[in-house]
C-alpha positions as CSV (number, residue, x, y, z in Angstrom):
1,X,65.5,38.1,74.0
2,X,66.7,40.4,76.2
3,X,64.9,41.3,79.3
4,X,64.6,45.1,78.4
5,X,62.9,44.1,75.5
6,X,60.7,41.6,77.8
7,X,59.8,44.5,80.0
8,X,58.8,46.6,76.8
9,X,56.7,44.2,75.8
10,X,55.0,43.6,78.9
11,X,55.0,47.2,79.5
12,X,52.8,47.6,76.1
13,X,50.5,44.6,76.9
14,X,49.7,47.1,79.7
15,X,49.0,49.9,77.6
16,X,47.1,47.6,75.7
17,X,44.7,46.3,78.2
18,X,44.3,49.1,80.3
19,X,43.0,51.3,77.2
20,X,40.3,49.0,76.4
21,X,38.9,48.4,79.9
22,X,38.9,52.4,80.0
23,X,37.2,52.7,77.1
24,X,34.8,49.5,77.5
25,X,34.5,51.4,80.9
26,X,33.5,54.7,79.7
27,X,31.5,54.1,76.8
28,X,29.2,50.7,77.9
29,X,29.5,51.0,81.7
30,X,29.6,54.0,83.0
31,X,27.5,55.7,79.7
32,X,29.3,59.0,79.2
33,X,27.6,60.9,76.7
34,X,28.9,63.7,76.7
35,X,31.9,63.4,74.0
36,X,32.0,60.8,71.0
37,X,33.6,57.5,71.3
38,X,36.2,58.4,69.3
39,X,37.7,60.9,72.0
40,X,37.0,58.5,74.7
41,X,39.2,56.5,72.4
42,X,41.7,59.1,72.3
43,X,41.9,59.2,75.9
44,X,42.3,55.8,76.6
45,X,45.3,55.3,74.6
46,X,46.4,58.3,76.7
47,X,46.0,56.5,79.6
48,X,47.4,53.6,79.0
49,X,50.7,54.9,79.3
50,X,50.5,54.6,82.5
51,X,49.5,51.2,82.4
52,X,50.9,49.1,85.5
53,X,50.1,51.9,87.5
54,X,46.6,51.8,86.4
55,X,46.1,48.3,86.3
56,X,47.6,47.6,89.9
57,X,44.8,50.6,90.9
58,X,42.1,48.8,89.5
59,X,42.7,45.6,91.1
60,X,42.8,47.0,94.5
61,X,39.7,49.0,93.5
62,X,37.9,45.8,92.8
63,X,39.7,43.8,95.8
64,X,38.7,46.8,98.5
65,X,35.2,46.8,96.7
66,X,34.6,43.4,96.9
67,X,35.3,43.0,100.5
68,X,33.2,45.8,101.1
69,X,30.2,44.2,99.8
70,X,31.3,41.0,101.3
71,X,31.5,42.7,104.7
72,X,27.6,44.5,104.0
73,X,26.1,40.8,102.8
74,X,27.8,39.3,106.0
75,X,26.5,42.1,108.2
76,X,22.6,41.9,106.6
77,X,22.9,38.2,107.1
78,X,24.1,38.5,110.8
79,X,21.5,41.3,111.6
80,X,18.0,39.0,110.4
């Protein structure tokens, strides 16, 4: 295979996971009521295009965020 093709393919499996975890996100997490699951479906295959992008966001979201909360439970504990 050639590696164009490689980075296609990756480059899709983005797509692919970053529109379910938006929609898993929107519809079950954060509850959004507003519009039908089908157009939150819509939009997350919209978003996936910009997959890697996305993805690499939401890991440091949930790095930043979890030492954050590390840093609160460390402060509450040094504080009693």
């Amino acid at each position: 295979m050639s590696n164009d093709l490689i980075a296609l393919l990756f480059w899709f499996l983005g797509w692919l996971l970053l529109s379910i975890g938006y929609f898993i996100y929107k519809v079950y997490i954060d509850k959004d009521h507003k519009v039908t699951k089908k157009v939150h479906a819509w939009r997350a295959f919209w978003t996936g295009f910009w997959s890697w992008i996305g993805i690499f966001f939401v890991f440091a979201f949930l790095i930043v965020g979890g030492i954050a909360l590390f840093n609160d439970w460390v402060e509450q504990k040094l504080s009693k």
